[in-house]
N, C-alpha and C positions, 0 to 999 in steps of 0.2 A: 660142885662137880669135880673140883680138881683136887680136892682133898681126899675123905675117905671113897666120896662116891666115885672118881674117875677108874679104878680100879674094876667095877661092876660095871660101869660103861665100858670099860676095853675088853671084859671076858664077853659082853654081847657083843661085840663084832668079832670076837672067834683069837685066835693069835693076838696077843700082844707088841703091836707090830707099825712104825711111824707109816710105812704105805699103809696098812689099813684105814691110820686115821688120816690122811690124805685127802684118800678114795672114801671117806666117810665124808668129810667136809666137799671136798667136790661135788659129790654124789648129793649132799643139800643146796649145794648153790646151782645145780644144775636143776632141779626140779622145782625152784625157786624161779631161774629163766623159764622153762618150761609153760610157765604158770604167769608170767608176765613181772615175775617181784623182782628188781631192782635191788639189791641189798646194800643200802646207802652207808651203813654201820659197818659194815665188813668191807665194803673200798675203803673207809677211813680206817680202820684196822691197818688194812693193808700197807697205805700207803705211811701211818705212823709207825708200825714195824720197818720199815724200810725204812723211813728219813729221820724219823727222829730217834729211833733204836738202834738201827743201823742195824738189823738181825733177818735179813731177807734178803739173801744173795740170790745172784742168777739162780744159782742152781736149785734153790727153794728154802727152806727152813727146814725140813724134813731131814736132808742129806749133811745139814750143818750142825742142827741139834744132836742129829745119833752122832755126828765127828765130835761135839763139843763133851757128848755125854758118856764117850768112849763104847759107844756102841749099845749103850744100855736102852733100850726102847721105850719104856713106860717113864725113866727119867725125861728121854728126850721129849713126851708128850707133854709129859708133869711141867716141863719148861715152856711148850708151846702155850700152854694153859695159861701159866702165872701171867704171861702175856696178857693174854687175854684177862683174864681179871683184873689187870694193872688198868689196861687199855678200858674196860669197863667203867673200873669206878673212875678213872681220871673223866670221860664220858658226862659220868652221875656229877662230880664237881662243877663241869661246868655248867651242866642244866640246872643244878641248883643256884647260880654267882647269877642266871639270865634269869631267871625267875623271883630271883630275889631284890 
């Protein structure tokens, strides 16, 4: 997703734009409560963005990424992402070390 495909994800939500993908991710976690689902992987996201990355200020990742990416938007997403994939496979490492 965050390589070639993130590019066709950001023309479907219209503007290539950090609120957009914000208000995309909000907009899934909220129909998520909605719906009763908990999203136990995304509080752990969270709270390893914050504590162990240290990349989650007050003010959100949204407003820190476009400052870090000098304003570039789909950089700043492409950064939100690699997160997330980092935050992923570290995830897959561990379920494989308990499984094993």
């Amino acid at each position: 997703m965050r390589q070639e495909k993130t590019r066709g994800l950001l023309l479907n939500m219209g503007e290539i734009n950090v609120t957009r993908m914000v208000a995309f991710v909000d907009g899934y976690l909220s129909c998520e409560y909605a719906n009763g689902i908990e999203d136990e992987e995304y509080i752990r996201f969270h709270q390893w963005l914050s504590d162990v990355k240290q990349e989650l200020p007050t003010e959100g990742w949204a407003a820190k990424y476009l400052r870090d990416c000098e304003g570039d938007h789909e950089h700043a997403i492409r950064k939100f992402l690699d997160f997330v994939a980092e935050f992923v496979a570290l995830r897959e490492r561990e379920r494989e070390r308990q499984e094993g």
